[in-house]
Structure formats: structure tokens, C-alpha cells
C-alpha positions in Angstrom: 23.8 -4.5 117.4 22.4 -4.0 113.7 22.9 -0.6 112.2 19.5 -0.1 111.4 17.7 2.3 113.0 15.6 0.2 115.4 18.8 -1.0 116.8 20.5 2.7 117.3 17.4 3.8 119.1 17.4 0.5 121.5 20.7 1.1 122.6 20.7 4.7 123.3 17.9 4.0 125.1 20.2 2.0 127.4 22.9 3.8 127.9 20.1 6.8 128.6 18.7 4.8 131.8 21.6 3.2 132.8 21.7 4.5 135.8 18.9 2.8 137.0 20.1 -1.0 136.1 21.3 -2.8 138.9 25.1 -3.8 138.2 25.9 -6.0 135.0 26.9 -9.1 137.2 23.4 -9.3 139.1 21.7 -9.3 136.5 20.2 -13.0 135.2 22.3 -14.1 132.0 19.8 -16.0 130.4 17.7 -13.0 130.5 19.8 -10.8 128.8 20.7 -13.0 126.5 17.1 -13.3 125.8 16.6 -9.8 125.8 19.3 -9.3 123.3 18.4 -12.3 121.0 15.0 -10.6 120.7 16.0 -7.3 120.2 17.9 -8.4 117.1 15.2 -10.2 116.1 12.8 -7.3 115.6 15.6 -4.8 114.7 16.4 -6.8 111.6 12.7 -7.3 111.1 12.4 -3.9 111.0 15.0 -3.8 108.7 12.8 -6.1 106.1 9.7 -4.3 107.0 11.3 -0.9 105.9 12.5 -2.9 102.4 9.3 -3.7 101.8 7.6 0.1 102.4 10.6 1.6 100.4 9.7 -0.9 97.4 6.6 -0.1 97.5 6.9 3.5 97.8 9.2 3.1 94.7 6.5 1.0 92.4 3.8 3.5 93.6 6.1 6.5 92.6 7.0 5.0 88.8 3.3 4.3 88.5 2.4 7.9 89.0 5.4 9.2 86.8 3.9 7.4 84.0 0.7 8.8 84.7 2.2 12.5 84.8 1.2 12.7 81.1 -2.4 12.5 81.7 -2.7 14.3 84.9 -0.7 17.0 86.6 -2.3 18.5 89.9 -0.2 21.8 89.2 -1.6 22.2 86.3 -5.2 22.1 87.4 -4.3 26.0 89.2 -4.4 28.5 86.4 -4.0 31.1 88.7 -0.5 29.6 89.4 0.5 28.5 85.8 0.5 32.0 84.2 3.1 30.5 82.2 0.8 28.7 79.9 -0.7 31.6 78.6 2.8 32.3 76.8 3.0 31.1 73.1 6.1 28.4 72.7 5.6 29.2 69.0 4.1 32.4 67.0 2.5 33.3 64.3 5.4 33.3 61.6 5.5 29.1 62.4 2.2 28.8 61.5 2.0 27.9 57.4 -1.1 29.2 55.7 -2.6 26.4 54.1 -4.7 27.3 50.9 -7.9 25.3 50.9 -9.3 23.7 47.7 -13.0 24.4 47.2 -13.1 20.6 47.6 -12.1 20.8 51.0 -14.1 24.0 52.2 -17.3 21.7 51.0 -15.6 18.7 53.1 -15.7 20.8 55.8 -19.4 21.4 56.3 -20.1 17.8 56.5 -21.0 15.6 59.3 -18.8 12.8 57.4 -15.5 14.7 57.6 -12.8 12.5 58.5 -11.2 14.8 61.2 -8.0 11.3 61.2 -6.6 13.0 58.4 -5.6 16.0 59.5 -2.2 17.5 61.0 -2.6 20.0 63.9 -1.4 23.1 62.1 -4.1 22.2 59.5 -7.0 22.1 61.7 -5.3 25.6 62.9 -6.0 26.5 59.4 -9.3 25.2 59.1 -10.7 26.6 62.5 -9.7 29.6 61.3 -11.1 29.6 58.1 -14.6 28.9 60.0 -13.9 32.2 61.3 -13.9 33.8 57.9 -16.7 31.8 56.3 -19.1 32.5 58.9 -18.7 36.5 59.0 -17.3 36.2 62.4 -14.2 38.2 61.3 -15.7 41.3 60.4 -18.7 41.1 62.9 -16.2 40.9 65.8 -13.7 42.7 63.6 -10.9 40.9 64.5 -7.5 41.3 63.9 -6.0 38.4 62.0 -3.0 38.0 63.7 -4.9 37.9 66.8 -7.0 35.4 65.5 -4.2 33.7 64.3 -2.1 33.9 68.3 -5.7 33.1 69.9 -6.5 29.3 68.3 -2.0 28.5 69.0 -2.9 29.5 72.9 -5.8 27.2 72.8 -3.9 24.4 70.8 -1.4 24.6 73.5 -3.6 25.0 76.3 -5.2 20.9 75.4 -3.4 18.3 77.3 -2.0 15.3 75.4 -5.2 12.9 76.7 -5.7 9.7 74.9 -9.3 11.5 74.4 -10.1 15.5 75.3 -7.2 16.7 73.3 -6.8 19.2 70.6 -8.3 16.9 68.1 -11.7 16.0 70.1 -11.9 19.7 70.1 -11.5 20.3 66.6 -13.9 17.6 65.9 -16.5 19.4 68.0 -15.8 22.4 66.7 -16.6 20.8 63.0 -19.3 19.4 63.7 -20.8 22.2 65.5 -19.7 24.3 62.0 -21.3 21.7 60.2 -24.6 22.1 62.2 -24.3 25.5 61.7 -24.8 25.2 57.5 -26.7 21.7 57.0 -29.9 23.0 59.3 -29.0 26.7 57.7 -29.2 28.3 60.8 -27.5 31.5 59.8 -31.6 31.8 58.3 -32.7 31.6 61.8 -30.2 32.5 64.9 -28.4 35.8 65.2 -24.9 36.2 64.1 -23.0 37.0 67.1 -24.9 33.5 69.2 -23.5 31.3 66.1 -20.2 33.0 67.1 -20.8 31.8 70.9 -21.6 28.2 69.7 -18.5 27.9 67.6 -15.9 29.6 70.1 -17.6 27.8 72.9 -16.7 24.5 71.1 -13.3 25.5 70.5 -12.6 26.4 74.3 -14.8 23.6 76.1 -12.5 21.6 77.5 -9.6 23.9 77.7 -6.9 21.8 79.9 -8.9 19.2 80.3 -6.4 17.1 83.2 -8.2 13.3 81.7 -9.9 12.7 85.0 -13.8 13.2 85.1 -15.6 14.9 88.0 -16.3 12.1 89.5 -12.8 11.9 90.4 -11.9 15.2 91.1 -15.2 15.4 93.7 -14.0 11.9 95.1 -10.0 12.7 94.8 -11.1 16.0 96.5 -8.0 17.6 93.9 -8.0 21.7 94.0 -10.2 22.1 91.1 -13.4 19.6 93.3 -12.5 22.2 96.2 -12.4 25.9 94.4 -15.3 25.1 92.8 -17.4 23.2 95.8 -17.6 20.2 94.0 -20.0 21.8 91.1 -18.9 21.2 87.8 -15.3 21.7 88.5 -14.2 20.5 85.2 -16.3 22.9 82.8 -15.8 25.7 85.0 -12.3 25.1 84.9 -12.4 25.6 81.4 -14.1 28.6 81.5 -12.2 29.9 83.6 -8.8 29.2 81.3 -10.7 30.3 78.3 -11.4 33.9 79.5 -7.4 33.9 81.2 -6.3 33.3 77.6 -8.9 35.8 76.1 -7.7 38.5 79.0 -4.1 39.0 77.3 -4.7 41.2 74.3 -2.7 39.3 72.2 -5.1 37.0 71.9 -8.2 38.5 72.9 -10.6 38.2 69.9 -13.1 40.1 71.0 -10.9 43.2 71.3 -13.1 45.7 69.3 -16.5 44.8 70.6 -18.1 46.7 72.8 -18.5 45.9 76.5 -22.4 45.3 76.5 -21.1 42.7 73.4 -18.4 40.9 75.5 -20.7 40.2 78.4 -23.1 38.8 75.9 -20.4 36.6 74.4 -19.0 36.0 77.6 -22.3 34.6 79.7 -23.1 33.0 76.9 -20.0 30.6 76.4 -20.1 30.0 80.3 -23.7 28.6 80.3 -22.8 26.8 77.0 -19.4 24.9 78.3 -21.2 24.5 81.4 -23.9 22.8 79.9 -21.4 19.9 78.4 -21.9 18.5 82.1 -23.1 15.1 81.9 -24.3 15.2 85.0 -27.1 17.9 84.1 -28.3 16.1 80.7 -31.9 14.9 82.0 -32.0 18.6 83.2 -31.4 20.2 79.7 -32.9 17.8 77.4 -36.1 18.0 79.9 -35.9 21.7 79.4 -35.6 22.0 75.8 -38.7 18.9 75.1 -40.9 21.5 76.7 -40.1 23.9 74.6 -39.9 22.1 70.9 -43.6 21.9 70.5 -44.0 25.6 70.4 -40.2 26.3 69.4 -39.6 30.1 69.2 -36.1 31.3 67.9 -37.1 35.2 69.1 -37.5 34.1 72.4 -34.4 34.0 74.3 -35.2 31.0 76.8 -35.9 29.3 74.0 -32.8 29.8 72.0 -30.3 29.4 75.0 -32.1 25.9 74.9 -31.8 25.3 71.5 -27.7 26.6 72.2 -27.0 24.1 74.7 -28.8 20.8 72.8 -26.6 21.9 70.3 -23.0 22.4 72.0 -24.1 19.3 73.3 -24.9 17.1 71.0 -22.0 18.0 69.0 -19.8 17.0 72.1 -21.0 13.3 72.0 -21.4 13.6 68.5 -18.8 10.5 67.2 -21.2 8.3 66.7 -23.3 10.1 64.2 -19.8 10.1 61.8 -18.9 6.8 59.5 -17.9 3.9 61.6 -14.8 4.5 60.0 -14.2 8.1 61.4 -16.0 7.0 65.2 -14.6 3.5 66.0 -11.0 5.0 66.9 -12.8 7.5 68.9 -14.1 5.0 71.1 -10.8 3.4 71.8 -9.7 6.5 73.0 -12.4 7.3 75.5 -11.8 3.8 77.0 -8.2 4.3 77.2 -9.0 7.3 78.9 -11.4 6.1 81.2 -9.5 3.0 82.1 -6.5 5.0 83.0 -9.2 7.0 85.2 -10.3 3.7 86.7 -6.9 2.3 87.5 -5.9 5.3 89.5 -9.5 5.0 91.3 -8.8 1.6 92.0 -4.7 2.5 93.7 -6.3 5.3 95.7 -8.9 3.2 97.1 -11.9 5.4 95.2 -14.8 4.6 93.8 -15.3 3.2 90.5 -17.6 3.9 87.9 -18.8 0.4 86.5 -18.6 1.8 82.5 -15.1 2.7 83.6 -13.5 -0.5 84.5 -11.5 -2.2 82.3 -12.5 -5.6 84.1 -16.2 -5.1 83.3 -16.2 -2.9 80.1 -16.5 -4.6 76.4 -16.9 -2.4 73.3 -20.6 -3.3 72.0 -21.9 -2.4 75.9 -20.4 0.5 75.8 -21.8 1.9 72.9 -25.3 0.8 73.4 -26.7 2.2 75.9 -25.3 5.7 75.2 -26.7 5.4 72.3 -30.2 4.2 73.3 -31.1 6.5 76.5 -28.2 9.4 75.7 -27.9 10.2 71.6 -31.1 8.8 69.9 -33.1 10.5 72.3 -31.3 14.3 72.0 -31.3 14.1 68.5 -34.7 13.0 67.6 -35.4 16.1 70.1 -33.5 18.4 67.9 -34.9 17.1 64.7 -37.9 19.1 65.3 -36.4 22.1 65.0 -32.8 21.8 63.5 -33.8 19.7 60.5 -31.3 18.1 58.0 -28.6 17.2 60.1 -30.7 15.5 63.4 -33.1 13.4 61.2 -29.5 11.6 59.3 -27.8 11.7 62.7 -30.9 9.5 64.2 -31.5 7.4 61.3 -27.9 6.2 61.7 -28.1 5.7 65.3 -31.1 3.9 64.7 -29.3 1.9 62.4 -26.2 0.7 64.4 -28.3 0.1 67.6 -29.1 -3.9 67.2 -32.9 -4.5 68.8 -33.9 -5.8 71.7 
């Protein structure tokens, strides 16, 4: 008898009812010999059918430990990973960089190459924004705090090929840059410009590389504590205001409460806004209003807020090609990855995802003719400078018809 387990559990089974056998020698020889020939048979068949589940087990296992980098269900719980709100570094590791007045004039333009840039300096140039905007003093917020609040969100971005620490820091820039080109400390409170930049800086806080489409067909944690609505951007929200709930990094310390819940509904309905699945919704909503644009009416200006946190989300393509080809290598990457894990777990699988289907020029087109053109010829009727050379390039790298 093999000593596989098919062939232990056959003969115990004997020996268990043999009682009820008639005696060895009346019993037909040709039929036990059968009997045993076949047991044999399918024990060591057994035997190969258990090879082949425990190599498979181990290809599907090494395929998901070289995923771990992009995707950690653990993670997705910040209620259970308190441990990432603890700094691995503080603030005496972070250099001071001095900026050259070169640079601080870089920095305000839609053409900044965000490529050339080390971590710790986009640290330093984040928080410079801070400075240059009068966000410092109107929040009046303590530096080191300042300084302990962008580390916890450096270290709170995941290592994606795409929604990393440096997509947010290019969102963040551009958003800045918005901010000066169409002069809209002229025209928009303070304290909102302050919810547009720190809701760039947190919107896609621990972003796990997997869209909502997966997470609402994966049905992870994140698709389930959230009933499938946005999981993803409330996620974020949710680990922005964890981080902004220790006081050593809460920069809004010293504002008063009625100012907090200000700030604080207004980044939630600005990260949740960065939903693609609610664009029709929003843009719909803010073409109503351009006509008769009023930045004193607060409807209007939420509107205006979310355009804006939006279109500086999907805003690669309006940079040199230089500065947005590299981008778009990365999103693929990222969705690809996505679409290969779809494809093992039997999901469903988005068609601009799949690395069988997907070439660079198609997926660049149409995003850029039925998603950017149109938000930002919207916007250039009321933000100005930076829309109108925004849409001209667009219009310009979109080949006709």
C-alpha cells in the first residue's frame, strides 16, 4: 500500500469493517486482486493530483508575494495599523533646503519638471507653499508641526508605480500653481485656498494601487466599510484626519473649532470629488453655473473647488511632453498590474486596463477628448490664464478625426 494518504485511509477502512468480510479464503482472488490493483491505481493518482494542487498553490503564492508591494489588504484597516501614524524619521533628518529665487518662480509654473526632484526636496518645497501662501500665520502653525505633518503624509503614500508620494506632489504643484497664474488669492478666501492645497497633499493618502473597481468587485474591507461608495477617497479621508488627530502633526492646532469643521468638510467633499466615477456629475454641475459664475456664493465656489482639485489630479497632460510621457508609463504599469490580478481572480476587466488591448496613443486620446479638453475649457471661463494654455495644448497633441 502507498503511503499517501488516500492509501492510509483505504486500509483503515478495512481493518475498521473487517468484521463483516467473509473469511480471506472464500473470497474470489481475481477480485481482490482487482480490487487492490485499482486501489493503487487511484491512490498514486491521488498522489499526482495533490503534486499538481501544491505546485500550483506554490506559483499562485510567489505571484502574490511579488504583488505585496503594491497591495497589502492589512493595510487597507487604518483602524488596525495605528502603527503608521508613528514617524520612522523626525524632524532633525529633514535638511532645510534654501530655495533660490529661481526656483520659488519655477515653482508657480505649470511646466515644472516635478522628475527632478528628491523626496526630502519636495518636503521642502511643499512646505515652503505653506509659507508663500500665508497659510502659516492664518492657521498659525507651529513649524515643527508643519514640518512632522508633510513626513506622516510622505510615509503614509505606498510605493505604487503611480499614486505615490510624487503624483501627490505633482498635484499639489499644480494646484499651487493654479493658485498664482489665475491669481485667485484676488478672488477666493484664504482659508478655502488652504483646503484646496492640503486637500491635494492628502488625496490619495495610502492609496493600496487597486481602483474601486476592484475593491467593489474584490469585495476587499475597504468595498465593504464603505458600502461599495467611494471606498478609495474615503479611505483617504479617513487616514488624513487619523494623521491630523495626533497633535504632533495636527496643523490645524490653533484654529478654532467652527474653523476645523470648515477645513475639515471641505477637504472631505474635495478628495471625494477626485472620484472618477462622479465626473459627468460635477462638471454638469459647475457648466450650469459658469455663465453666471459667482465667487460669493458658496454653491458656486465649492464647484469652482472641486473642478479645480480635479483637474489638477489628471493634470499630466497639460505639462511638456517631456515632464507627462513618464507619467503615462506609470499609470499603465499600474493598471496592468490591476488587470493581471483581475484576470487570476477571475474578475472583471476594465478594457483601458488590459495590457492585451491597451497601446499608448489610445490611451491618451480619448481622455483627452471627452475627459480634459472639456473640464478645462469649462474652467477657462472663470479661472483664466492657466485653463486657456492648458486647452490650447490639449488641443494641440490631440491628432483630428
Amino acid at each position: 500500500m502507498p503511503a499517501s494518504r488516500g492509501g492510509r485511509v483505504h486500509e483503515a477502512s478495512i481493518h475498521r469493517h473487517a468484521s463483516s468480510f467473509p473469511p480471506r479464503s472464500l473470497l474470489p482472488r481475481p477480485r481482490l486482486t482487482t480490487r487492490l490493483t485499482l486501489s493503487s491505481a487511484e491512490s498514486l493518482r491521488g498522489v499526482e493530483v495533490e503534486k499538481c494542487r501544491k505546485e500550483i498553490r506554490e506559483i499562485r503564492d510567489q505571484f502574490f508575494e511579488s504583488q505585496k508591494k503594491y497591495f497589502d489588504y492589512n493595510r487597507t484597516s487604518p483602524i488596525a495599523d495605528e502603527a503608521k501614524l508613528n514617524l520612522k524619521r523626525d524632524v532633525p533628518n529633514y535638511p532645510k533646503y534654501q530655495l533660490s529665487q529661481e526656483t520659488i518662480d519655477y515653482l508657480k509654473q505649470p511646466t515644472f519638471n516635478i522628475w527632478h526632484w528628491e523626496p526630502n526636496e519636495m518636503l521642502s518645497l511643499l512646505e515652503h507653499m505653506y509659507y508663500e501662501l500665508g497659510l502659516v500665520q492664518e492657521w498659525n502653525i507651529n513649524p515643527i508641526t508643519l514640518k512632522r505633518w508633510l513626513l506622516c503624509v510622505q510615509e503614509n503614500y505606498r510605493n505604487n508605480p503611480f499614486h505615490n508620494f510624487r503624483h501627490c506632489f505633482c498635484v499639489s504643484q499644480m494646484m499651487y500653481g493654479v493658485i498664482n497664474l489665475c491669481k485667485l488669492t484676488e478672488s477666493i478666501p484664504l482659508c478655502d485656498l488652504g483646503i484646496l492645497l492640503t486637500s491635494a497633499v492628502c488625496h490619495d493618502l495610502d492609496h493600496p494601487g487597486y481602483n474601486n473597481a476592484y475593491q467593489i468587485n474584490a469585495r476587499t474591507e475597504l468595498a465593504i466599510r464603505y458600502n461599495n461608495i467611494s471606498p478609495l477617497e474615503n479611505h483617504h479621508c479617513s487616514v488624513a484626519f487619523q494623521i491630523l488627530s495626533k497633535p504632533e502633526f495636527n496643523i490645524f492646532a490653533n484654529v478654532s473649532n467652527d474653523t476645523f469643521k470648515a477645513i475639515q468638510n471641505g477637504m472631505i467633499q474635495l478628495i471625494l470629488a477626485t472620484d472618477m466615477a462622479r465626473h459627468n456629475e460635477i462638471l454638469e454641475a459647475f457648466k450650469s453655473r459658469v455663465d453666471n459664475f459667482d465667487f460669493h456664493n458658496d454653491e458656486h465656489l465649492t464647484s469652482l473647488k472641486m473642478i479645480l482639485i480635479k483637474c489638477c489630479d489628471i493634470s499630466n497632460e497639460v505639462r511638456p511632453m517631456e515632464i507627462s510621457e513618464p507619467w503615462l508609463d506609470c499609470l499603465l504599469e499600474e493598471y496592468f498590474n490591476q488587470s493581471d490580478r483581475e484576470k487570476l481572480e477571475g474578475l472583471p476587466v476594465a478594457p483601458f486596463m488590459d495590457r492585451d488591448k491597451v497601446t499608448k496613443p489610445s490611451a491618451q486620446i480619448g481622455f483627452l477628448k471627452f475627459v480634459l479638453i472639456p473640464m478645462f475649457s469649462a474652467l477657462s471661463k472663470v479661472g483664466g490664464p492657466l485653463s486657456s494654455i492648458a486647452t490650447a495644448r490639449l488641443i494641440a497633441d490631440v491628432p483630428p478625426n
